[in-house]
C-alpha positions in Angstrom: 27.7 -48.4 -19.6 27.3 -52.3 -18.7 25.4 -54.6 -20.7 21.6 -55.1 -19.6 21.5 -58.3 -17.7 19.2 -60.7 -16.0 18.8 -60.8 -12.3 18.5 -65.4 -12.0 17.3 -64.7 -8.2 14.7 -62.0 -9.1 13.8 -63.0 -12.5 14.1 -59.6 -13.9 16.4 -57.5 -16.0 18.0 -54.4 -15.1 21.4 -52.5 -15.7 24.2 -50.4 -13.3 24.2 -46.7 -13.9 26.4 -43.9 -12.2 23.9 -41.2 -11.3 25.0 -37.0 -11.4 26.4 -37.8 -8.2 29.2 -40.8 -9.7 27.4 -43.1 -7.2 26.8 -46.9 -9.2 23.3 -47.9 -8.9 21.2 -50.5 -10.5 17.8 -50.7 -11.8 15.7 -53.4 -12.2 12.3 -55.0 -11.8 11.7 -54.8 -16.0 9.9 -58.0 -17.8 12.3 -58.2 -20.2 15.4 -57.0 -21.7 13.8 -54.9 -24.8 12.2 -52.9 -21.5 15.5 -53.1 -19.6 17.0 -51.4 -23.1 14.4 -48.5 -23.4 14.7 -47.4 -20.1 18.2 -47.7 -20.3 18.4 -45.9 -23.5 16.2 -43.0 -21.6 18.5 -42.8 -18.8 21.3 -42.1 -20.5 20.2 -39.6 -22.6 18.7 -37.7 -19.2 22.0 -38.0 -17.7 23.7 -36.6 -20.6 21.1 -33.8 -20.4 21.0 -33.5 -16.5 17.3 -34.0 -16.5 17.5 -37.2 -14.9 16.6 -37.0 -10.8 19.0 -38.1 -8.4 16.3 -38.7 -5.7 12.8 -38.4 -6.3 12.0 -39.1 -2.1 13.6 -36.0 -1.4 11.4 -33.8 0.4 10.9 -30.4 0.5 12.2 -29.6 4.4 15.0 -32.3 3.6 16.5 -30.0 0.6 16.1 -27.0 2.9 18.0 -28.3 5.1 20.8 -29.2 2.8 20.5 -25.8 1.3 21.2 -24.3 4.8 24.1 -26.6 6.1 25.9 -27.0 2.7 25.8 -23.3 1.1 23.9 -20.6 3.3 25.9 -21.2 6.7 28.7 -20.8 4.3 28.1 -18.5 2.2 26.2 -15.8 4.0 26.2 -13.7 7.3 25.2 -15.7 10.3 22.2 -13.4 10.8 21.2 -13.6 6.6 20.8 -17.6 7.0 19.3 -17.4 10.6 16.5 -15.4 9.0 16.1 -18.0 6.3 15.6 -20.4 8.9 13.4 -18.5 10.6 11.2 -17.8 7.6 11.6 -21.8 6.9 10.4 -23.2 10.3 7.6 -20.6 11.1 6.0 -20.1 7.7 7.1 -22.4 4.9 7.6 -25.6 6.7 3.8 -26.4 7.4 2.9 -25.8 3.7 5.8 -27.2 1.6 7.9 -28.8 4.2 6.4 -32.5 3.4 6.0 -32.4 0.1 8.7 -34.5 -2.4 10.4 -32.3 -3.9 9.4 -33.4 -7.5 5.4 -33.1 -6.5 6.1 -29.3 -6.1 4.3 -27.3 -9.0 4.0 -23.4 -9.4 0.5 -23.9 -7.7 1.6 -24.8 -4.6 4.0 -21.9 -4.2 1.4 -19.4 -5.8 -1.6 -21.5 -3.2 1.2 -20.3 -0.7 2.1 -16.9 -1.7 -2.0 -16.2 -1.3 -2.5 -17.9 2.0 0.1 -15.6 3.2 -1.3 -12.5 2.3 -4.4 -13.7 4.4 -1.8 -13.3 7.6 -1.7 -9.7 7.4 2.0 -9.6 6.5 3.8 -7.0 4.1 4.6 -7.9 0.6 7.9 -7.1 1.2 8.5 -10.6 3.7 6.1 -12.2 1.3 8.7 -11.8 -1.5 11.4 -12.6 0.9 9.7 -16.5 1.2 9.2 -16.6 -2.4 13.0 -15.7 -2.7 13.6 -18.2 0.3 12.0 -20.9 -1.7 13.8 -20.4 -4.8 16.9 -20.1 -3.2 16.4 -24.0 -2.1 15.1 -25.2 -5.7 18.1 -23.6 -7.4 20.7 -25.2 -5.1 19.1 -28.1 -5.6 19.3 -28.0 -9.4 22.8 -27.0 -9.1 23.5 -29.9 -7.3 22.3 -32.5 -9.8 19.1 -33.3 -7.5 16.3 -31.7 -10.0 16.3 -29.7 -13.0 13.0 -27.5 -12.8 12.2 -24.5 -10.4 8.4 -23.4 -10.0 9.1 -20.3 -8.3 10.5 -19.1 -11.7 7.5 -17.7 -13.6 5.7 -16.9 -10.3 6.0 -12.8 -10.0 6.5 -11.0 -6.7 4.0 -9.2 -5.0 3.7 -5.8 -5.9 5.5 -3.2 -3.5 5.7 0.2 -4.0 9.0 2.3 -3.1 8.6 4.1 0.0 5.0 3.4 0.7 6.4 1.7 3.9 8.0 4.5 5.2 6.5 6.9 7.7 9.0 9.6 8.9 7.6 11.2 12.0 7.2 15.1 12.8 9.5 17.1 15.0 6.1 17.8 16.7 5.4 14.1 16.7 9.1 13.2 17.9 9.0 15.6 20.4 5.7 14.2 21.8 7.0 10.2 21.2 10.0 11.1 23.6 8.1 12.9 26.1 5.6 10.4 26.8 8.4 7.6 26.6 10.0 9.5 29.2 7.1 9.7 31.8 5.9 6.1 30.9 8.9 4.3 29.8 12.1 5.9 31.2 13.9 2.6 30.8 13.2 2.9 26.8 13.7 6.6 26.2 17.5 6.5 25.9 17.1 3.7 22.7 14.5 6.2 21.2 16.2 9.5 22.1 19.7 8.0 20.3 17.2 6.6 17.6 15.9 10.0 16.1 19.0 11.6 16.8 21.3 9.4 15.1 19.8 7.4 12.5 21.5 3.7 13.9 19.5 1.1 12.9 17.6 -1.0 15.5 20.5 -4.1 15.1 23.2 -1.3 16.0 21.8 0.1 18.3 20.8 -3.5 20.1 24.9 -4.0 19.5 26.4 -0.7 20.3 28.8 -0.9 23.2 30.6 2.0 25.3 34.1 2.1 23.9 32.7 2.8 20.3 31.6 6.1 21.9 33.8 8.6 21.4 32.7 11.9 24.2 36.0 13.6 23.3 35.5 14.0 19.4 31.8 13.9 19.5 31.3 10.2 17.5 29.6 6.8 17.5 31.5 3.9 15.8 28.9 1.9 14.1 30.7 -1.3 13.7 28.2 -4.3 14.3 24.6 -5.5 14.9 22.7 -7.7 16.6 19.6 -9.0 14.7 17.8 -12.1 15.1 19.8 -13.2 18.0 22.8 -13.2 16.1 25.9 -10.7 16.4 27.4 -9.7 13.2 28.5 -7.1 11.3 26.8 -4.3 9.8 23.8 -4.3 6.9 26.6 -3.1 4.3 29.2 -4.8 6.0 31.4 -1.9 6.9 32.4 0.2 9.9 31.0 3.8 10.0 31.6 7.0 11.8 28.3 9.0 13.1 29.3 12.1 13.9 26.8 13.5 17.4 26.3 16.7 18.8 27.4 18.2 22.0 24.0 17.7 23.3 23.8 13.6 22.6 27.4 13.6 23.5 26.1 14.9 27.3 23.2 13.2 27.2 25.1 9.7 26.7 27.8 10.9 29.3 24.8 10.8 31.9 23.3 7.6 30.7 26.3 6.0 31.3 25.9 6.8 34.7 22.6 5.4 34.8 22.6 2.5 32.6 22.6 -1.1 33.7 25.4 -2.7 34.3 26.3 -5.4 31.5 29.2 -7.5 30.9 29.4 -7.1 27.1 29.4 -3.8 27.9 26.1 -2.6 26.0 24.9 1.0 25.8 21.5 -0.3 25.5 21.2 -4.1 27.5 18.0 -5.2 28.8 17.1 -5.4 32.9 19.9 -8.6 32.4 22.5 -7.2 30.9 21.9 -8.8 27.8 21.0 -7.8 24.1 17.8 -6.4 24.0 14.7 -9.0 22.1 13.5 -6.8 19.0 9.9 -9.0 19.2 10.1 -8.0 22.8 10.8 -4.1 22.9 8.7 -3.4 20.5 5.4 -5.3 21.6 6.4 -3.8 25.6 7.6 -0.4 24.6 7.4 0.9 21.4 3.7 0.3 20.5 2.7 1.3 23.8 4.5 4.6 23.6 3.0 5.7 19.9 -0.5 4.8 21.3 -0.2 6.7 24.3 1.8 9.9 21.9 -1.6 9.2 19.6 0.4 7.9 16.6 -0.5 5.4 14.3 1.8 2.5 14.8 4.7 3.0 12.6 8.0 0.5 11.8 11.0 1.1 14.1 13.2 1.7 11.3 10.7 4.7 10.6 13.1 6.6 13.4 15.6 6.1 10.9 14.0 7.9 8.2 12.6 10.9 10.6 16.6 11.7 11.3 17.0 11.6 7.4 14.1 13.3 6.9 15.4 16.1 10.0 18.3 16.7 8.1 17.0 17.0 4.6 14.3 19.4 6.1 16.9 21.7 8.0 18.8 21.4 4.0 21.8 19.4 5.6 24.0 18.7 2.7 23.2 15.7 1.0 26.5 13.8 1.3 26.5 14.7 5.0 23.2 12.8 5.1 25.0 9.8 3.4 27.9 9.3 5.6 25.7 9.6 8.2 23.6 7.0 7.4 26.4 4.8 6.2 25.2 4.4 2.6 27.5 3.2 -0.3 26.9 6.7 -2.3 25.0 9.7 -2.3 22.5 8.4 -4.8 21.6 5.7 -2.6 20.1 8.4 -0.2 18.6 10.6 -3.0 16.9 7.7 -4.1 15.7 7.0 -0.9 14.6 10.3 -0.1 13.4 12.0 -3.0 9.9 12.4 -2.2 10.8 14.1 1.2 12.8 16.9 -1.0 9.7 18.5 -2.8 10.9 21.9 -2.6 14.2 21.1 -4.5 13.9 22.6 -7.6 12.7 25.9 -5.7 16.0 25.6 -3.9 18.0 25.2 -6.9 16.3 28.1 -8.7 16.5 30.6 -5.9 20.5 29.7 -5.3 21.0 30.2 -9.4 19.6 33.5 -8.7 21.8 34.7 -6.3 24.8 32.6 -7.9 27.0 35.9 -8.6 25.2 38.6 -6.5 26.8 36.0 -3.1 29.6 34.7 -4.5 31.6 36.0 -1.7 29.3 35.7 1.3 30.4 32.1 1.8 28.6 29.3 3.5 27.2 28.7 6.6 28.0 25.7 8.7 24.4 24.0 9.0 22.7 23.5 12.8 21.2 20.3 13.2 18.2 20.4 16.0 18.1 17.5 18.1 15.1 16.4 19.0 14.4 16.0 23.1 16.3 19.1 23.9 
């Protein structure tokens, strides 16, 4: 490290440094050189810690922004950083966005964390700022910027497993598709392929003709579309869904009916486009529950009434997995658990008539589809 020196112009000592970035800098402005020597002193033992702070103007929305451009629209899907973004610009922008980074304590983000659960918004996307948050302190720290994060001692909100979801009835299906039908004819093929399927609403915005299969009776499920973005699936793999003869005719006639659309969607809007999530379900899908007299329930709830159809009608549990493209059976047993409270009973009664059936074999299982 150089000498301490005097500045003759400015009348004041400083000394050159290479910050955690290499760059040479200089500091100056002291009174004199036993000043200029403690603070040099300081500095180097920071650097040699990495405590010292690379740039202590950095905001808040200036570090977000790096975190997005430099590592997130690298490292993740398109439709993962998007919803960063989103959660950045509309939510945590006006709070911290202004704010130097170093003038960030754990009260701000916990002021935050309250403020939000004013808005009415789950826990769940509550937690997913707080990670969001994090996520931008800790590349910053990587980076050599900082060396503190305040979201670390700060817990997530509380969220119980499965308290969000809300499987409907077959009696509650049935009535959802009939009055979508007489209301909303425009939406009832999404919902009708909804309950009887299990596709997640980004698959089903995505899902395009040729990855129906009317000869074998399949859907490919090999994208989705969510928050404007195209991509690939939640797990990031391709998945067969096997359908019944009756969807298989049902879809046949849609086909026939369904507007025409250049990217060849199974489920475009009046355009030809992909559907807006924000859009179907403010127009359709909460109009349709009120009108069925349901209390307004997540779309991904479809999801779990085909689950919950199948583990009702005692559809074998890995069937049920494939199906819903999860990475192994326990995924979905973990999920689903509480929907099986007649399990045990099961088990006991097929232990009883272990020996006396051994050779009566086993059924093939009949799924009812709902809307038939």
């Amino acid at each position: 490290m150089p000498a301490v020196r005097k500045n003759k112009q400015k009348n004041k000592w400083e000394f050159d440094y290479k910050d955690l970035t290499g760059k040479r800098k200089t500091k100056g402005g002291f009174a004199t050189k036993v000043e200029a020597e403690k603070a040099q002193a300081k500095m180097i033992d920071e650097l040699n810690k990495g405590l010292f702070v690379a740039n202590d103007k950095l905001t808040f929305r200036e570090a977000a922004e790096l975190y997005l451009d430099n590592y997130a629209k690298i490292y993740c899907k398109k439709s993962t950083w998007v919803g960063y973004e989103g959660y950045l610009k509309h939510h945590i922008y006006e709070y911290l966005g202004d704010l130097k980074l170093l003038e960030i304590r754990p009260l701000h983000i916990q002021n935050f964390i309250k403020d939000m659960t004013k808005t009415g918004l789950a826990n769940s996307t509550i937690n997913h700022f707080k990670k969001t948050i994090g996520a931008v302190f800790n590349y910053m720290i990587d980076s050599g910027v900082i060396y503190q994060n305040p979201v670390n001692r700060i817990k997530c909100l509380k969220v119980k497993n499965n308290t969000l979801m809300r499987p409907l009835t077959i009696k509650e299906t049935n009535k959802l598709l009939a009055v979508t039908k007489k209301h909303y004819p425009d939406f009832y093929p999404l919902l009708y392929i909804a309950v009887n399927t299990g596709l997640r609403e980004g698959e089903l915005f995505a899902l395009t003709w040729d990855c129906v299969n009317f000869v074998e009776g399949y859907i490919v499920v090999n994208k989705s579309y969510t928050h404007g973005v195209l991509g690939s699936t939640k797990t990031g793999k391709d998945r067969k869904v096997k359908i019944s003869l009756t969807v298989t005719k049902f879809l046949k006639e849609w086909k026939m009916a369904c507007p025409k659309s250049e990217l060849n969607l199974v489920f475009p809007n009046a355009n030809g486009n992909y559907m807006d999530s924000q859009n179907m379900m403010k127009r359709r899908f909460k109009p349709a529950l009120a009108l069925a007299g349901i209390d307004s329930i997540r779309f991904h709830d479809l999801r779990h009434t085909y689950a919950s159809t199948l583990i009702i009608q005692q559809v074998p549990l890995p069937y049920i997995s494939k199906q819903l493209g999860h990475s192994t059976n326990k995924v979905t047993l973990d999920t689903y658990v509480h929907l099986m409270p007649e399990s045990a009973q099961l088990g006991d009664s097929l232990l009883e008539n272990l020996y006396e059936d051994r050779d009566s074999g086993i059924e093939e299982t009949n799924v009812r589809m709902f809307g038939t």
